[in-house]
C-alpha positions as CSV (number, residue, x, y, z in Angstrom):
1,X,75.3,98.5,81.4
2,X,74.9,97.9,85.0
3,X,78.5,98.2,87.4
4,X,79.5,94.6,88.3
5,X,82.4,94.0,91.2
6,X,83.9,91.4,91.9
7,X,82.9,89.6,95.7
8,X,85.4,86.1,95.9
9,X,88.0,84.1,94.4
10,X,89.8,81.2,95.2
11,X,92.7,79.1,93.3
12,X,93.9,75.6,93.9
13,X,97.5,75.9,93.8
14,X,99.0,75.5,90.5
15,X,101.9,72.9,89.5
16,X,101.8,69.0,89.0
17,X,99.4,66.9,90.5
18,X,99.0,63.4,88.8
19,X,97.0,62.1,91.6
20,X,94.1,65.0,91.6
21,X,91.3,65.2,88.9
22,X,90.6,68.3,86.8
23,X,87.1,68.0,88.8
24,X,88.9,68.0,92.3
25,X,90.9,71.0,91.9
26,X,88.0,72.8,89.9
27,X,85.5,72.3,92.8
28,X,88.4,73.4,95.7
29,X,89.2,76.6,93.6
30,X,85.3,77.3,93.9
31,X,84.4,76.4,97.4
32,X,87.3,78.6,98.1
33,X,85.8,82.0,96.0
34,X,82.2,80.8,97.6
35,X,84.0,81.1,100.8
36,X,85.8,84.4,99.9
37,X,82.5,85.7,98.3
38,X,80.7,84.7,101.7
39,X,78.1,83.0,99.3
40,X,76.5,79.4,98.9
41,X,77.2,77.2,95.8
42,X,72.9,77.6,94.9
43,X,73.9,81.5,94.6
44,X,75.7,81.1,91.7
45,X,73.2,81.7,88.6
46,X,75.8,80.8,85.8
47,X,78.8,79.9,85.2
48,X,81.8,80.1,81.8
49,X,84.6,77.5,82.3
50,X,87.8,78.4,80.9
51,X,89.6,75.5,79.7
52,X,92.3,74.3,76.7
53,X,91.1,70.3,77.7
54,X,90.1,68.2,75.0
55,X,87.1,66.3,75.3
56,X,83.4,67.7,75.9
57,X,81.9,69.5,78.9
58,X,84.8,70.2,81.5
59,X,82.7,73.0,83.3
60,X,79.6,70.7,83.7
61,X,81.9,68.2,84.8
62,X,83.1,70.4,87.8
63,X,80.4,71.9,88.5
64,X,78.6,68.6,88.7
65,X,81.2,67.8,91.6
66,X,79.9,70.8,93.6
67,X,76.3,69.6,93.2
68,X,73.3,69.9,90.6
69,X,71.5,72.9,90.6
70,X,70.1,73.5,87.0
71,X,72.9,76.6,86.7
72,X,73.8,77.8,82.8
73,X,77.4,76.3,82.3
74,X,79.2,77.7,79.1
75,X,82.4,76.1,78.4
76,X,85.1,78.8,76.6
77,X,88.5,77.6,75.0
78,X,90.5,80.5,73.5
79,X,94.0,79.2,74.3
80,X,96.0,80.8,77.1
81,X,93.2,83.4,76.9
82,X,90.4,81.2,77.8
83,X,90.1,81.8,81.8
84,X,90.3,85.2,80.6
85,X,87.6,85.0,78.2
86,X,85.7,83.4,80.5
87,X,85.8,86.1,83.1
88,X,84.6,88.4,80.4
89,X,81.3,86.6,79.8
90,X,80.4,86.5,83.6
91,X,81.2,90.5,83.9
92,X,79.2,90.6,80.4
93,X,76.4,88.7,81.7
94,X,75.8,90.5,84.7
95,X,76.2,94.1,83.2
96,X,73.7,92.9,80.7
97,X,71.4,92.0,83.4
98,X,71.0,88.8,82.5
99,X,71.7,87.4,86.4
100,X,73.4,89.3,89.1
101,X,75.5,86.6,90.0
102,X,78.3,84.9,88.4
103,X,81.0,82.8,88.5
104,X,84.2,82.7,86.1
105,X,86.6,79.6,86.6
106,X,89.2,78.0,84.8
107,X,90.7,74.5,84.9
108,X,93.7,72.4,83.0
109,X,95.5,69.5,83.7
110,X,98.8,68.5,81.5
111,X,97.4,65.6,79.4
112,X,99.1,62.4,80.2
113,X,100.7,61.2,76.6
114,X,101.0,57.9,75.3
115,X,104.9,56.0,76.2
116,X,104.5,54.7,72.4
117,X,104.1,58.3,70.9
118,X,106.9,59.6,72.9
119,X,109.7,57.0,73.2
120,X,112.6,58.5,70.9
121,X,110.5,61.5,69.5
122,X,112.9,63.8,68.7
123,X,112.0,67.6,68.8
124,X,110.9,68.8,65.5
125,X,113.2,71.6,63.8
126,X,112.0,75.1,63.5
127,X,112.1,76.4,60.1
128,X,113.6,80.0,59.1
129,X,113.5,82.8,61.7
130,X,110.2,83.9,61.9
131,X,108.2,81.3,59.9
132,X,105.4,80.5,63.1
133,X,104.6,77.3,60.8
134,X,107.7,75.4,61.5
135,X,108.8,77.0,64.8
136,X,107.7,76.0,68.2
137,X,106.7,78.8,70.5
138,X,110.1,78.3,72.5
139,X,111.9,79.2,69.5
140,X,109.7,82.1,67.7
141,X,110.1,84.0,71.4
142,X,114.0,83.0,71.7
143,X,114.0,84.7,67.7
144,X,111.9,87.8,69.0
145,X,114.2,88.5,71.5
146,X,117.5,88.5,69.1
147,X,115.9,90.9,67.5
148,X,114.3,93.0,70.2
149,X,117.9,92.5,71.8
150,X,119.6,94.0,68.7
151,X,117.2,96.9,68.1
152,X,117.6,98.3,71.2
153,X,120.3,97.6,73.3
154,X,118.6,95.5,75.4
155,X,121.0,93.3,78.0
156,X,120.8,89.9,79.0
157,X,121.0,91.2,82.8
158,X,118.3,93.4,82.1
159,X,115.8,90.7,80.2
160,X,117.0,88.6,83.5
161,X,115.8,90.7,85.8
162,X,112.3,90.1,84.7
163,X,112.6,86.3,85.5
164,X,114.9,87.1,89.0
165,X,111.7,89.8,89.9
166,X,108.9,87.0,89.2
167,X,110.5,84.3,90.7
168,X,110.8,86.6,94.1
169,X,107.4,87.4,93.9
170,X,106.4,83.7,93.5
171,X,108.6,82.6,96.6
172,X,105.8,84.7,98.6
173,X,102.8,83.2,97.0
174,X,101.7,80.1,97.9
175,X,99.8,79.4,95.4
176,X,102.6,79.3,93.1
177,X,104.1,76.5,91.0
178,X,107.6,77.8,91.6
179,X,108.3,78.9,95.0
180,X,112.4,79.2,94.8
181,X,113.9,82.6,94.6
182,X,116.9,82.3,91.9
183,X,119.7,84.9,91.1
184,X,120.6,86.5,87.8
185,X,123.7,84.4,87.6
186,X,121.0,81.2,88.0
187,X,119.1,82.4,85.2
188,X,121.8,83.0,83.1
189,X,123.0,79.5,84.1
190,X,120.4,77.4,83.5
191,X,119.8,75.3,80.5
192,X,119.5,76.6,77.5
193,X,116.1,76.0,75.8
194,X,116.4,78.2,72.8
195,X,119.4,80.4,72.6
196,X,119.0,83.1,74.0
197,X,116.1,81.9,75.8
198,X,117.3,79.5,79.3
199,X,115.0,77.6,80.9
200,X,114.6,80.4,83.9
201,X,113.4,82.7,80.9
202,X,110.4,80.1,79.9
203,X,107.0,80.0,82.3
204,X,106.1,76.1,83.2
205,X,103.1,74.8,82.3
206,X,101.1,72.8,85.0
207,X,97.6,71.8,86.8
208,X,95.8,73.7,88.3
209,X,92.1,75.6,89.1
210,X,91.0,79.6,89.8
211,X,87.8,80.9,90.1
212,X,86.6,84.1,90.3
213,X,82.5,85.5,91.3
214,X,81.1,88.9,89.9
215,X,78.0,90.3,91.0
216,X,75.8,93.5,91.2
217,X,77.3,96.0,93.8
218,X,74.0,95.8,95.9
219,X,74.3,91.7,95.7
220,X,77.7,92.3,97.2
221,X,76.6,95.3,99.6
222,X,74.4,92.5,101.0
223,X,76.5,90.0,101.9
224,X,80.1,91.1,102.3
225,X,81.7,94.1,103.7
226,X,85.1,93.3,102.0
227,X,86.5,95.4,99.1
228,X,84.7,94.6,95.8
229,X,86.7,96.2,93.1
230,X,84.6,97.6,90.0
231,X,85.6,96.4,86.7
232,X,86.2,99.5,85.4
233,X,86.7,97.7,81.3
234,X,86.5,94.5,79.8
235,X,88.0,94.8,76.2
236,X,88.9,91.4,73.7
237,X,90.4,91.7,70.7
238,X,91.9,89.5,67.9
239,X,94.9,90.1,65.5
240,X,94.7,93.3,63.7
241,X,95.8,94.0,60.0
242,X,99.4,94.5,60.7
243,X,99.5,90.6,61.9
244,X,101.2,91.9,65.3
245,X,99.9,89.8,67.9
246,X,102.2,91.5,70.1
247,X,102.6,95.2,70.8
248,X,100.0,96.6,68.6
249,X,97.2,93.8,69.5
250,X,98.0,94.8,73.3
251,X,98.4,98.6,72.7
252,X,94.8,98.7,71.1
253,X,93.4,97.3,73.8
254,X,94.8,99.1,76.5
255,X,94.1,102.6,74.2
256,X,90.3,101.4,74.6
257,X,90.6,100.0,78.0
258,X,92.0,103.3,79.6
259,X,89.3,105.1,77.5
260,X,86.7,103.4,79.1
261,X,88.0,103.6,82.4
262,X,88.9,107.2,82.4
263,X,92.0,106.8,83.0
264,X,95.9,106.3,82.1
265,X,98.8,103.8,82.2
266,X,100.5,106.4,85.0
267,X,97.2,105.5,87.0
268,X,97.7,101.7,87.2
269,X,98.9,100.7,90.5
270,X,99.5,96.7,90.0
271,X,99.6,94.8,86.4
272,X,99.6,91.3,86.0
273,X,100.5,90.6,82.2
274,X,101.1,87.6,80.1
275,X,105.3,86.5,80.9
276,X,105.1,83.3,79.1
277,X,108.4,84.1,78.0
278,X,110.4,87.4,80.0
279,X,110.9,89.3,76.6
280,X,107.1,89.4,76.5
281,X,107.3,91.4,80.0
282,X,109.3,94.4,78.3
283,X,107.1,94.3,75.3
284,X,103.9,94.3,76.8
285,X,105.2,97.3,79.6
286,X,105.7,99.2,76.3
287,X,102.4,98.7,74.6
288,X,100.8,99.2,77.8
289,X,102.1,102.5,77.8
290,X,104.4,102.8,80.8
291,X,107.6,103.3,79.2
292,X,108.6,104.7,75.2
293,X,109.0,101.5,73.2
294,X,112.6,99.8,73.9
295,X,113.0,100.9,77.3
296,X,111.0,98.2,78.7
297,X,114.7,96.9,80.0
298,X,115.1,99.8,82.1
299,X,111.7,100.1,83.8
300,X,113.2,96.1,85.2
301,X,117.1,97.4,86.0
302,X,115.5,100.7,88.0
303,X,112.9,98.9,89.8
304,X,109.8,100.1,88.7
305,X,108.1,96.7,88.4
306,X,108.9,95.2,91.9
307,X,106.6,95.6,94.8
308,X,107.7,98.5,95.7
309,X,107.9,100.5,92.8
310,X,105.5,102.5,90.6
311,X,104.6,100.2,88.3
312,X,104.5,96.6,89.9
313,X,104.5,93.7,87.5
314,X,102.9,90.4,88.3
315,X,103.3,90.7,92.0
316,X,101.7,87.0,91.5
317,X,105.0,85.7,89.9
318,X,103.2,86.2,86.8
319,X,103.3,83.1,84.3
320,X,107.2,82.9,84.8
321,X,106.6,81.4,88.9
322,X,102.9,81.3,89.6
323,X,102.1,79.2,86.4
324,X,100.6,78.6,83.5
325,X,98.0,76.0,83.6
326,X,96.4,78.0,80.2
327,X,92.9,77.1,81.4
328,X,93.3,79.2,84.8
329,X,95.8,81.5,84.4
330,X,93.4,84.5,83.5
331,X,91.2,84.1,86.5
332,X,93.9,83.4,88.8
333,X,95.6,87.5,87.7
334,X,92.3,88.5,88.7
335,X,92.1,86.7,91.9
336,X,95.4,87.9,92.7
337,X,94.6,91.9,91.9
338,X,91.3,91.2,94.5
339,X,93.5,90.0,97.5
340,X,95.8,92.9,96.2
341,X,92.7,95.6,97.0
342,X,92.1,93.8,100.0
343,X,95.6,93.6,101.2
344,X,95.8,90.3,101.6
345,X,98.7,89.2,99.9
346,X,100.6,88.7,103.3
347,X,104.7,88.7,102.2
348,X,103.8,89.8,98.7
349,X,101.6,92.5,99.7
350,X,101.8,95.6,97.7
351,X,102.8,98.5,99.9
352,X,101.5,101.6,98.7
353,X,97.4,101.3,98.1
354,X,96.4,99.1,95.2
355,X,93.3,101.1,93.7
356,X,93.9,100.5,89.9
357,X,94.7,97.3,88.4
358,X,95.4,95.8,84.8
359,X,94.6,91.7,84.3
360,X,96.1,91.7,80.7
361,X,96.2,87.8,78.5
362,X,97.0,87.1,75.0
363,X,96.0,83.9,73.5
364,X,97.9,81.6,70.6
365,X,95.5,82.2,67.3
366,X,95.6,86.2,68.0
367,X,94.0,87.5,70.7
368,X,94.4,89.8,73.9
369,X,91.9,90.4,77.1
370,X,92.5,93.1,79.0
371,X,90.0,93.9,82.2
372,X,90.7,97.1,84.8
373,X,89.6,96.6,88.6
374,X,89.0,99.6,90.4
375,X,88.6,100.4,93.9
């Protein structure tokens, strides 16, 4: 397998946009990675188009916006994983040798539902704790952390903290969908989606485009003089025996990730994980390896996770303030963990030197992507 780096990436800002088309914000995110990448639209030999949209053909459709060039467009849902899967196949292809160039981009807009099928729809109750049949995801993540919660001591100050440390980092980025700082008192506060769960403690879901291009390293040698971080692994996997698409699904792959890369969870210098929902912060710190399971709390109350600690979390704002339009979200971490090598994060720049980074997604169904970027 051939070393693939990645040259460019660019990201229309995520949020709510009624008045753009999936097709408009898909072609700015990519003429903004062309432009990153220092590369024309005719270099790009193929493309995978991470997207949860119904209908057929969204990355042809975006692509076709940028101009016809006879490219291989794949198209890849795999639920909040599917940008992520996406940038998979482009590193994949390119290590094959199959092209030296690629692209990886993901796109989503927030369908616009009927008035007749919404008009006095009333939530539908969840069923028993635990049964994923009945309960919406809101109220399986509000269960998990009662329990987490009870099992170890965990405080509602410290499962705060996660939201009150993601939100800060998203008041730096522009590119995020929340861009308000808010206090622990505020999260605590705010309404109460699923008890214990407030709506501070729940990431938004939105529009929005990323896009990301891989290449060889003498491709990139050619054109740019940037950083081009190596990815270092590229590891997917789906729900193992023990049905825990949680710690165990994301401890495997990090266990084969750090194998890979030759390295160790006390090496990673940035990690931007799946937050959908903050107790998913804690629990994917402790599969990830940087803390002994439970104490996922503590790494948040002693600081370990902000900029300017060992370990920073989602410097981003992670799902919780950048976003999660599902079809993007994976691309965008790995957009963010470039400008991050680069130091180009202005406000939210990382201050020691960012030379080992985790993009880390799990996906509704059973499934987690982890990638490493090296420097």
């Amino acid at each position: 397998m051939r070393e693939v780096v990645v040259i460019g990436a660019g990201i229309h800002r995520y949020g709510v946009f009624p008045e753009k088309s999936i097709s408009d914000m898909g072609a700015h995110a990519i003429s903004k990675a062309l432009e990153d990448a220092g590369m024309k639209w005719e270099d790009i030999e193929t493309a995978f188009c991470g997207t949860t949209q119904p209908g057929w053909s969204t990355g042809h459709l975006v692509c076709g916006k940028m101009g016809l060039t006879g490219l291989g467009i794949m198209n890849i849902e795999n639920a909040s994983a599917s940008g992520s899967s996406a940038f998979r196949e482009a590193y994949l292809t390119v290590a094959s040798g199959a092209h030296d160039i690629a692209m990886a981009f993901g796109v989503d807009k927030i369908p616009t539902p009927s008035k007749s099928k919404t008009d006095g729809e009333k939530p539908k109750a969840a069923g028993k704790a635990g049964d994923k049949s009945f309960a919406s995801p809101v109220q399986i993540f509000a269960d998990i952390t009662r329990r987490y919660m009870e099992s170890y001591g965990t405080t509602m100050d410290q499962l705060a903290g996660v939201s009150v440390k993601n939100h800060y980092n998203g008041s730096l980025n522009p590119h995020a969908h929340f861009q308000d700082a808010v206090t622990l008192e505020e999260v605590h506060q705010a309404r109460m989606i699923a008890d214990p769960l407030t709506r501070l403690h729940c990431c938004p879901w939105g529009d929005g485009a990323a896009a990301v291009i891989v290449c060889t390293k003498e491709k990139a040698a050619a054109v740019t003089d940037k950083v081009c971080p190596v990815i270092a692994a590229s590891v997917l996997k789906s729900t193992l025996p023990d049905d825990d698409p949680l710690f165990s699904l994301t401890q495997l792959c990090a266990q084969i990730s750090y194998e890979k890369a030759g390295v160790g969870p006390e090496d990673l210098d940035l990690i931007e994980l799946h937050d959908a929902f903050t107790i998913e912060e804690l629990i994917y710190a402790e599969a990830l390896g940087l803390c002994p399971r439970g104490e996922g709390g503590r790494l948040v109350e002693e600081g370990v996770t902000t900029l300017t600690g060992k370990h920073p979390i989602n410097s981003s704002g992670g799902l919780l303030a950048m976003g999660h339009p599902l079809g993007p979200t994976g691309v965008g971490q790995v957009a963010e963990i470039l400008w991050q090598m680069r130091g180009e994060c202005g406000k939210r720049q990382i201050v020691k030197p960012v030379n080992l980074a985790m993009a880390h997604m799990v996906g509704a169904g059973g499934v987690c992507v982890i990638h490493l970027l090296k420097k």
